[in-house]
C-alpha positions as CSV (number, residue, x, y, z in Angstrom):
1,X,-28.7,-8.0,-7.3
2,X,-26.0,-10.8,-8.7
3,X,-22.1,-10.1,-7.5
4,X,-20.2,-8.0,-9.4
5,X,-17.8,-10.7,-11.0
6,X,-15.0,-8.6,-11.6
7,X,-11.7,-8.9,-9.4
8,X,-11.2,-6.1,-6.9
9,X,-7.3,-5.7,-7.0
10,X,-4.6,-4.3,-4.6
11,X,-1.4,-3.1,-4.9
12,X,1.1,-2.0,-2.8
13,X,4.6,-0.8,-2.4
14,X,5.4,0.2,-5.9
15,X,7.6,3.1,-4.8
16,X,7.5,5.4,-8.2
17,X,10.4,7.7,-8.5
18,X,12.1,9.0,-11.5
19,X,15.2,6.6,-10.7
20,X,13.4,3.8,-11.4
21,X,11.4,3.6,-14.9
22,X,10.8,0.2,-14.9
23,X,8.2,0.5,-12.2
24,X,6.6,3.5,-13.9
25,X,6.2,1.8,-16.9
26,X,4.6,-1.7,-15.2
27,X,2.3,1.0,-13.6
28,X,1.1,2.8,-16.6
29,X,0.2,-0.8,-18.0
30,X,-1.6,-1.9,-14.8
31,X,-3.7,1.7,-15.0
32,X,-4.5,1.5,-18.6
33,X,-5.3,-2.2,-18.4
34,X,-6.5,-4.2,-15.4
35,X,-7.2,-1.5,-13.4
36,X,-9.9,0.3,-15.7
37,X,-11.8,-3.2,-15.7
38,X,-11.9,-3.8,-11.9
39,X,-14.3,-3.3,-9.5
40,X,-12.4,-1.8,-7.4
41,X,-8.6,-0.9,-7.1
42,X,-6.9,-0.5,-3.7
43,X,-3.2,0.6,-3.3
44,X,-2.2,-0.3,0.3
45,X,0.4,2.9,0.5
46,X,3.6,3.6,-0.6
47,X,2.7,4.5,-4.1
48,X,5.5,6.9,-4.2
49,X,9.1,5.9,-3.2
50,X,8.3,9.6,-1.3
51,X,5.9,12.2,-0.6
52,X,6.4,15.8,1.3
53,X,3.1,17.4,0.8
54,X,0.5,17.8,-1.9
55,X,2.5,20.6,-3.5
56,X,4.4,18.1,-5.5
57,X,1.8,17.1,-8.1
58,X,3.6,20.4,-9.9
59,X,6.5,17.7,-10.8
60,X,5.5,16.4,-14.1
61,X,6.8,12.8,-13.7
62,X,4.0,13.0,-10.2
63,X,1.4,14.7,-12.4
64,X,1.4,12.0,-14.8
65,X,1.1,9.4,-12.0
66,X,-2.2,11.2,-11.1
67,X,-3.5,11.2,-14.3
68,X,-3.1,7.7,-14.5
69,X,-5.3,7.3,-11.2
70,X,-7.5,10.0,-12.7
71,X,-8.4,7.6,-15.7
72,X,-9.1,4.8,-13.5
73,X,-11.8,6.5,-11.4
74,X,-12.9,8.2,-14.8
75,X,-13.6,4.5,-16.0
76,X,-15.7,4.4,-13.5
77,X,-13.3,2.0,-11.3
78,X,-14.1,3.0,-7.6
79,X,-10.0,4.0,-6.6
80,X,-9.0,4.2,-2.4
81,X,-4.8,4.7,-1.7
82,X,-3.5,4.2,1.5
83,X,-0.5,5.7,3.1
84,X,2.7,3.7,3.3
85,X,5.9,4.7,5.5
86,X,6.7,6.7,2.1
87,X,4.1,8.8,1.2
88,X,2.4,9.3,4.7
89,X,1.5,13.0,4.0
90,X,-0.6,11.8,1.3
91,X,-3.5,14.7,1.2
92,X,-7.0,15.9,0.5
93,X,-5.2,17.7,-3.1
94,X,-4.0,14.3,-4.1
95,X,-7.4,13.1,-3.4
96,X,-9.4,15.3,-5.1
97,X,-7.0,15.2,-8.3
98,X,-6.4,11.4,-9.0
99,X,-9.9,10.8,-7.7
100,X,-9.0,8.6,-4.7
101,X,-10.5,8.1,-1.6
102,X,-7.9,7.9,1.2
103,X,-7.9,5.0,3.8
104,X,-7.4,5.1,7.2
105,X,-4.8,2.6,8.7
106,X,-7.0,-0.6,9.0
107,X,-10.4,-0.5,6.8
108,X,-12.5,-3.6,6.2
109,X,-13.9,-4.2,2.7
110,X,-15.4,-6.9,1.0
111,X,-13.5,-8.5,-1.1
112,X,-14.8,-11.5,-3.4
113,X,-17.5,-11.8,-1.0
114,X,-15.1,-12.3,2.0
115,X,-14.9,-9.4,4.6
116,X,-11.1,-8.8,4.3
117,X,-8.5,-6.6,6.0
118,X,-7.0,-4.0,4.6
119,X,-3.6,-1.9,6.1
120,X,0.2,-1.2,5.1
121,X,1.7,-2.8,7.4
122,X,4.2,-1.3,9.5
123,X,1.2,-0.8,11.9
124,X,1.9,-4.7,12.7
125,X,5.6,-4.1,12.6
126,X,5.2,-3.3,16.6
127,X,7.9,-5.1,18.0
128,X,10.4,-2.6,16.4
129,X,9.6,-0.1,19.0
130,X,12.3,2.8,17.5
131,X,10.3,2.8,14.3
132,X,6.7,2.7,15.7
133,X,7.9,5.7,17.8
134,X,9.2,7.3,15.1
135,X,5.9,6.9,13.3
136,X,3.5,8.3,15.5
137,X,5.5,11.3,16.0
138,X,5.5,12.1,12.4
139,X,1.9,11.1,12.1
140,X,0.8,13.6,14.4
141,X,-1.2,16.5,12.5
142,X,0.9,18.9,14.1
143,X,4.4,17.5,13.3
144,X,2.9,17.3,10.0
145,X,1.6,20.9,9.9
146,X,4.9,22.1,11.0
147,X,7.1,20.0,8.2
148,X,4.8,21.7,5.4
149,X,5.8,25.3,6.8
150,X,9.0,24.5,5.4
151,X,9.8,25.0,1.9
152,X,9.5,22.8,-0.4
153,X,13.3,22.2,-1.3
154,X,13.9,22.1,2.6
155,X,11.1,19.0,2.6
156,X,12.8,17.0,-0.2
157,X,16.5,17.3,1.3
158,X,15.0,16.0,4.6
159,X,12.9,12.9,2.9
160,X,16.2,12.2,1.0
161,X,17.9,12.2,4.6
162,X,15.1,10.0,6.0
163,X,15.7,7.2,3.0
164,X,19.2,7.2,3.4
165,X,18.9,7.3,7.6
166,X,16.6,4.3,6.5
167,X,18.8,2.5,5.2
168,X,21.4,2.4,7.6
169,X,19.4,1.5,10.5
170,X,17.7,-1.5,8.1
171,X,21.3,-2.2,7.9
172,X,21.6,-3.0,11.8
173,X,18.3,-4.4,12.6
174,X,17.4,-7.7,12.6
175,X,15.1,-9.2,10.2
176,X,12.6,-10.3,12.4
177,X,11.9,-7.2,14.3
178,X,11.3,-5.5,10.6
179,X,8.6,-8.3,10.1
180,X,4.9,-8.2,11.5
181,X,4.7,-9.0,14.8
182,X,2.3,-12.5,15.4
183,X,0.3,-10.8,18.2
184,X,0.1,-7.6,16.4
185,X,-1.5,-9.6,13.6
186,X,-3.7,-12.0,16.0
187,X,-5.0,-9.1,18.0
188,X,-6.0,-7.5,14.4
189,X,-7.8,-10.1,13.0
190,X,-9.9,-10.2,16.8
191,X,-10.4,-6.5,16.7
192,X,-11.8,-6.6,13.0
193,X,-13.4,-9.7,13.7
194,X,-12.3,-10.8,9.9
195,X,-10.8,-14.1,8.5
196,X,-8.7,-12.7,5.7
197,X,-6.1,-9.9,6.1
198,X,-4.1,-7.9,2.8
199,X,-1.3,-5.6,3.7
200,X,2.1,-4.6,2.6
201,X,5.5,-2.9,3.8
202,X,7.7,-6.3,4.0
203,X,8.5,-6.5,0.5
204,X,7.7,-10.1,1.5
205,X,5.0,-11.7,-0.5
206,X,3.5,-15.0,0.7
207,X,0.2,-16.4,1.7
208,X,0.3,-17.1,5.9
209,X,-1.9,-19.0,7.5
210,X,-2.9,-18.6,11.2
211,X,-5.4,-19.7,13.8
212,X,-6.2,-17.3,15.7
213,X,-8.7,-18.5,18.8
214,X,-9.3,-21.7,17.0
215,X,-10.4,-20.5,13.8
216,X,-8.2,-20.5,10.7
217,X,-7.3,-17.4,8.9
218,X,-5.3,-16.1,6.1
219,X,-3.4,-13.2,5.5
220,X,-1.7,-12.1,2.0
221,X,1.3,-9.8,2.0
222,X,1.5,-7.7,-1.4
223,X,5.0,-8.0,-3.3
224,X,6.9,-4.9,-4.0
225,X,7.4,-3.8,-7.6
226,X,10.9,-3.4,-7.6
227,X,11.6,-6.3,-10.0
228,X,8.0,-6.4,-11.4
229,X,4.9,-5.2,-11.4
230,X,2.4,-7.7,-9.1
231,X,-0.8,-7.7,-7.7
232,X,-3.3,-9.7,-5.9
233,X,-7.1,-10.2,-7.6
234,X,-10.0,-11.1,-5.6
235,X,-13.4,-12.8,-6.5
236,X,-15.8,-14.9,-5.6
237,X,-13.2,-18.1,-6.3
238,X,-10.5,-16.4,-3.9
239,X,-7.5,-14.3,-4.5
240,X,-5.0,-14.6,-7.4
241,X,-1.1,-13.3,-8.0
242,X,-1.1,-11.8,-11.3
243,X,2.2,-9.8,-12.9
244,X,0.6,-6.9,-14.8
245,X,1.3,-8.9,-18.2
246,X,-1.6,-11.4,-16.7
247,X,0.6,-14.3,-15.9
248,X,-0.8,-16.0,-13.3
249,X,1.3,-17.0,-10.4
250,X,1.1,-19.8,-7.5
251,X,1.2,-18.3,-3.8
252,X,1.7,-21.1,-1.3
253,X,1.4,-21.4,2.1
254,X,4.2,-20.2,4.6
């Protein structure tokens, strides 16, 4: 059977709230356009600026989010969402509405015909020790269990406190310890055994290339959509930067 020729396209960070329409509406043209013609779409977490449990798909401004992903996998475009810093307590709900399959933290997938990488990010982010501690704790299924007790006002005031506690101790850290960590990233590609690796979470996008026991490797970091919408296509002739209006970018080495 021939390759599929169409791009399989990944997203990430794109933080959808209701403060910031501009990234709605780049979304709503990526999911009525490019999306529906892919062959597969991947969003590498933080989809939502913030998530406290499934019980907000009653917000219309979420609802119409998943309708959008619902329309994509009703195209027939195979949809998988990952879960970002943001929207962590993404759940089976969410699934089962927009159609999405939910990723674990790494996941290897072919991508253009290159077994490829897949993860947020802030997994690699280990040598800012506060935040990986503060990330398995809330990972764990029964800190998670516990938050969704609380009502659902309760949830939002605390993911509002979260952001803005965020924030401040962005404000005191220093850059490097917010970026991936090289043996983090080394010790990925060896585990996955892989030569290409796509995440997010920086808000830095770049092409890096490493060499990693003597072989060469690449590894793409997805732009945030805070000043546009942005996305990486992959087939068989590699991986391309296109802004949802289908300009085509150049991503250079770094």
């Amino acid at each position: 059977m021939p390759a599929d020729p169409r791009p399989t396209l990944f997203v990430s960070d794109l933080h959808l709230s209701p403060d910031r329409p501009e990234a709605l509406a780049a979304f709503d043209a990526f999911a009525a356009g490019p999306a529906r013609t892919a062959a597969a779409v991947y969003i590498l977490g933080d989809l939502f600026d913030w998530w406290v449990g499934d019980d907000q798909m009653a917000d219309p401004f979420v609802a119409k989010i998943v309708a959008s992903l619902a329309a994509i996998r009703a195209a027939g475009v195979p949809l998988f969402v990952g879960r970002g810093n943001r929207d962590f307590m993404l759940g089976e709900r969410f699934a089962a509405a927009s159609g999405a399959t939910l990723l674990p933290d790494f996941v290897v997938v072919n991508a253009g015909g290159v077994r490829t990488l897949l993860c947020h990010g802030d997994e690699l982010c280990t040598d800012d020790t506060e935040y990986q501690a503060y990330r398995a704790r809330v990972r764990n299924p029964e800190t998670q269990a516990r938050l969704l007790r609380l009502p659902y006002f309760a949830r939002r005031a605390l993911a509002w406190w979260l952001r803005r506690k965020s924030r401040n101790d962005k404000a005191l850290k220093a850059e490097s310890i917010m970026d991936v960590a090289t043996g983090a990233v080394e010790e990925a590609f060896r585990t996955h055994g892989v030569t290409r690796m796509i995440h997010g979470h920086t808000h830095r996008p770049a092409r890096h290339e490493h060499a990693v026991d003597g072989t060469g490797r690449e590894r793409f970091v997805l732009a945030d959509w805070y000043d546009r919408g942005q996305y990486l296509a992959a087939d068989a002739d590699g991986i391309h930067v296109r802004e949802v209006k289908g300009q085509t970018l150049n991503m250079t080495p770094a």
